[in-house]
C-alpha positions as CSV (number, residue, x, y, z in Angstrom):
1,X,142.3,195.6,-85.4
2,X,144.4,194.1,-82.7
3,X,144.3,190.5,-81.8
4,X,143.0,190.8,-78.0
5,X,139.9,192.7,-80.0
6,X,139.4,190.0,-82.9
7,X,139.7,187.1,-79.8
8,X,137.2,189.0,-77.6
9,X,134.8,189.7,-80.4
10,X,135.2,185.5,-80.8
11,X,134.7,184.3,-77.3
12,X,131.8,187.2,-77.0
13,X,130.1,185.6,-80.3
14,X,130.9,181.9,-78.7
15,X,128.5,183.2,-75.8
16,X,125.8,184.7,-78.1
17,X,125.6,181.6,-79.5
18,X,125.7,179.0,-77.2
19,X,122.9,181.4,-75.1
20,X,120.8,181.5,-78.2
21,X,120.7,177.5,-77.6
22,X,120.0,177.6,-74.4
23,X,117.1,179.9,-74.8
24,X,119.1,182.5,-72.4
25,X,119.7,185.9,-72.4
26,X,123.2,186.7,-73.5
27,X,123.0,189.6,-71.2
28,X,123.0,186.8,-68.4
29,X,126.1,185.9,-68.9
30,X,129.2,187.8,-67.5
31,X,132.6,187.3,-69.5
32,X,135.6,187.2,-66.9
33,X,138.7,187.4,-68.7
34,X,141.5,185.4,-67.2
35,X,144.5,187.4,-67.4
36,X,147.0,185.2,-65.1
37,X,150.8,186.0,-66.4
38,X,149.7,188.9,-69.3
39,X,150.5,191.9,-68.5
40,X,149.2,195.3,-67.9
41,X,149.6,196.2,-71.7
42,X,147.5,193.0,-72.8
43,X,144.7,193.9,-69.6
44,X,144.6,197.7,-71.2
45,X,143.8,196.5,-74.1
46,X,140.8,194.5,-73.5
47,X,139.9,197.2,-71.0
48,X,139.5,199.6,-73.6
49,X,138.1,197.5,-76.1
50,X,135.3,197.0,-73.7
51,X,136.5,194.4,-71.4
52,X,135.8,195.2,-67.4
53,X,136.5,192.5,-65.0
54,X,139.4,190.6,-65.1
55,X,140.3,187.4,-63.2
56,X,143.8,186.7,-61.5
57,X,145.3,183.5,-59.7
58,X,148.7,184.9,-58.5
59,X,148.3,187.6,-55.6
60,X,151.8,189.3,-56.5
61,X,151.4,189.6,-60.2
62,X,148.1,190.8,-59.7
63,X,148.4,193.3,-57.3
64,X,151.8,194.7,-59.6
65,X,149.1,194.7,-62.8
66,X,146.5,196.1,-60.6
67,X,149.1,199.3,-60.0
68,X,150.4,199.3,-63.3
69,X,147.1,199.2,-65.1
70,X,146.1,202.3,-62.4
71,X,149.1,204.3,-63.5
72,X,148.8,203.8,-67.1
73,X,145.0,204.5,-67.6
74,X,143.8,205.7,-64.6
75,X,140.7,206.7,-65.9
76,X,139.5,203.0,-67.0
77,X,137.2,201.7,-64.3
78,X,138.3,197.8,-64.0
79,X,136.4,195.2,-62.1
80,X,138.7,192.7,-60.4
81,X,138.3,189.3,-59.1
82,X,140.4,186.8,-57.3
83,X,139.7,183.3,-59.0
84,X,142.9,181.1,-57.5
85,X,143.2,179.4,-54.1
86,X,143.7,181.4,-51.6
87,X,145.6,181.2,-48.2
88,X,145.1,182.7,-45.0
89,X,148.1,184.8,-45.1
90,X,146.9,186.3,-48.5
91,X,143.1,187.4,-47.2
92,X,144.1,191.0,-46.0
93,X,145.7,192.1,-49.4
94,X,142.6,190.0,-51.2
95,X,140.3,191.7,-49.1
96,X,141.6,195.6,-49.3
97,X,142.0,194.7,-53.6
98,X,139.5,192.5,-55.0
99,X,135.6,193.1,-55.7
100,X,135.3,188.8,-55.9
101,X,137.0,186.3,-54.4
102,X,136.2,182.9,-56.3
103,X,137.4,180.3,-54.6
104,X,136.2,180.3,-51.3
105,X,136.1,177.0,-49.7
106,X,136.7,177.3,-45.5
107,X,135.4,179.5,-42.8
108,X,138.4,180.3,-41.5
109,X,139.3,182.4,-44.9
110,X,135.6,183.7,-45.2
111,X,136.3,184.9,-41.4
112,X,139.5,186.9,-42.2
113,X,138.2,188.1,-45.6
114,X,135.5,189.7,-43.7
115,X,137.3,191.1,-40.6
116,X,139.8,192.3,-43.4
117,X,137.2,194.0,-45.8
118,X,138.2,197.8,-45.2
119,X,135.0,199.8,-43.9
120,X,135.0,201.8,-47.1
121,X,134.2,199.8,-49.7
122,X,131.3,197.7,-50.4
123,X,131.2,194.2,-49.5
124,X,133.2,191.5,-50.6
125,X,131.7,189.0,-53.2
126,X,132.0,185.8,-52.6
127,X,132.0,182.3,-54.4
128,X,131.7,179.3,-53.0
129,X,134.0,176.8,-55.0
130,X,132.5,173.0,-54.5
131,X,134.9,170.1,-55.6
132,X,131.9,168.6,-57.6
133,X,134.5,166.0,-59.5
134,X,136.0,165.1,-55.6
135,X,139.1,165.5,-57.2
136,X,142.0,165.4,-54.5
137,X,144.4,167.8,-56.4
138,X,141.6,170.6,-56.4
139,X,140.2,172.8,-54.1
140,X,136.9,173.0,-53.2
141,X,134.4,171.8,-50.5
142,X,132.1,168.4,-51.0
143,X,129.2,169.1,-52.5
144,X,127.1,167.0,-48.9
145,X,129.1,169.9,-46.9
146,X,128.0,173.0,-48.9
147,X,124.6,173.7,-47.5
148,X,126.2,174.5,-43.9
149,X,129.3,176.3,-45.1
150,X,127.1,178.6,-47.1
151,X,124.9,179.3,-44.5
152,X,127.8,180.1,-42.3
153,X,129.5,182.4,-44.9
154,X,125.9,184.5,-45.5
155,X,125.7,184.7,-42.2
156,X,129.0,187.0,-42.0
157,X,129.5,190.9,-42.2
158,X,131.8,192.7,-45.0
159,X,131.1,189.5,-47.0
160,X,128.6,188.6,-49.5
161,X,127.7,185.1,-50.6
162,X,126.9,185.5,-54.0
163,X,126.8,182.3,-55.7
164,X,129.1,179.0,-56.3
165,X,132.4,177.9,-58.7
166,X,133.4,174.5,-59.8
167,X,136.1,173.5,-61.8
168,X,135.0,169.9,-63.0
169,X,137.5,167.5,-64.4
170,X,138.0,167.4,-68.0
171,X,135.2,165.3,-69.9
172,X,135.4,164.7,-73.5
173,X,131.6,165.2,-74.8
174,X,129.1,167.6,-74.3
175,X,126.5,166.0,-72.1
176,X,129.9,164.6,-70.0
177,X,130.7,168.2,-69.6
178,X,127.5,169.2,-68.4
179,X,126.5,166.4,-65.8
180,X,128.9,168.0,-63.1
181,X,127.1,171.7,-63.8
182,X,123.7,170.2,-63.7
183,X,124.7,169.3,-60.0
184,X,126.1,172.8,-58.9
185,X,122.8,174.1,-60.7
186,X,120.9,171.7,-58.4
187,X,122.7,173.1,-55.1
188,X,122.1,176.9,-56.0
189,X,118.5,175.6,-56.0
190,X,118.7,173.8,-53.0
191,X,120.5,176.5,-51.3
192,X,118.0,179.2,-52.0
193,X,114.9,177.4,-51.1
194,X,116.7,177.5,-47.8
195,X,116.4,181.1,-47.6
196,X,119.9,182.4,-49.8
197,X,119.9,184.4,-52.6
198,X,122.9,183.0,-55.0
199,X,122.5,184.5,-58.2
200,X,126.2,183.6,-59.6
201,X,127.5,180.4,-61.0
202,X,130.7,181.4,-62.3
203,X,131.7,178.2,-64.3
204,X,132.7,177.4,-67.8
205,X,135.9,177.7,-69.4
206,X,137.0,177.9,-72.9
207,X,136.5,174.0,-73.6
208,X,133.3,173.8,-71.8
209,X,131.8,176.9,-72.3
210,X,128.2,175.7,-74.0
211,X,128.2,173.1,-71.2
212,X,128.5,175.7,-68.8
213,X,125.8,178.2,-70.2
214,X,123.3,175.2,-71.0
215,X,123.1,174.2,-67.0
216,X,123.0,178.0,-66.3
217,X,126.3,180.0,-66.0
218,X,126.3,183.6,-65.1
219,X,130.0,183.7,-65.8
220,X,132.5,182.0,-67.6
221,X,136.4,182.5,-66.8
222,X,138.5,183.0,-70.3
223,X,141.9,183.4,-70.8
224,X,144.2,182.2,-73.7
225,X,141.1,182.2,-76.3
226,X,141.4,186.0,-75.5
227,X,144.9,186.7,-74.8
228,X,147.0,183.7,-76.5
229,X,148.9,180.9,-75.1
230,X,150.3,181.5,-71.9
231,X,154.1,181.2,-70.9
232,X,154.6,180.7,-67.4
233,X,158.2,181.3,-67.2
């Protein structure tokens, strides 16, 4: 049995159980696994030991995986989703590649993701990341300015606003952890009493994963605890 299978089994059984605490559904609960700098060898082998969407950060590597996973197995139907920051000269190729875009956090780049969305595939889905620890070195909008944002990104063709991402700074304990989820549950709430449909929270990690699922993830982003310690050389 190879590792990437043992570690996926793991994480999977990590979700079980912190869903079985949370009185939820495992099924509720989507596993993204993170595959920034593995390669299309390590992404094939999750993919056929039952893995389907993968998340990527670097717009380059990905789009050289993407293609090389195609060529190797072009049979294995892979889910893909753009999970870094992105940039407004990097919407067209996120646009024409992705099914998700994560980290969505200005008009301006849910504009061009739309206009860029080819005509032939489905919509674009779309996360709305919220800086919920107002951390200056992260991305993300203020929590007090998501309501109008998101209303201005649902409002858009080619694009759909499917729910909100956080990335909350680290917090040692498990009720620190989920404070800063309880609020981004909050704001789904608040968000679809005024008429949206989120049904996404794609937060959690590997060392705040039961946090995550206790305050109502739908996805959690793994990477190392599936594919081992990264080298970003």
């Amino acid at each position: 049995m190879s590792t990437i299978l043992i570690n996926l089994q793991a994480v999977q059984q990590q979700i079980i159980h912190a869903a079985q605490i949370a009185g939820r559904s495992p099924h509720e609960i989507q596993l993204l696994a993170v595959s920034k700098t593995f390669n299309a060898e390590a992404v094939l082998e999750a993919g056929k030991a039952g893995q389907t969407a993968f998340g990527e950060n670097y717009l380059q590597e990905a789009l050289d995986k993407m293609a090389e996973v195609r060529r190797l197995s072009p049979e294995l139907a892979l889910e893909w989703h753009f999970i870094g920051p992105i940039q407004s000269n990097k919407t067209r190729l996120i646009a024409q590649n992705f099914s998700w875009a994560h980290a969505v956090d200005r008009l301006k780049i849910a504009e061009r993701l739309s206009e860029q969305r080819p005509d032939n595939l489905p919509p674009l889905n779309i996360c709305l990341q919220i800086n919920i620890s107002e951390q200056e070195t992260k991305s993300g909008v203020p929590i007090n300015q998501a309501a109008q944002l998101a209303q201005q990104i649902a409002a858009l063709p080619n694009v759909r606003l499917r729910g909100l991402m956080a990335i909350p700074e680290p917090a040692q304990t498990l009720e620190q952890q989920r404070t800063p989820y309880q609020q981004i549950k909050t704001l789904q709430e608040q968000l679809n009493q005024q008429g949206l449909a989120l049904d996404t929270l794609s937060m959690g990690m590997s060392a705040d994963l039961e946090a995550a699922i206790l305050e109502g993830s739908t996805m959690v982003r793994i990477g190392s605890a599936i594919f081992g310690k990264r080298n970003y050389a």
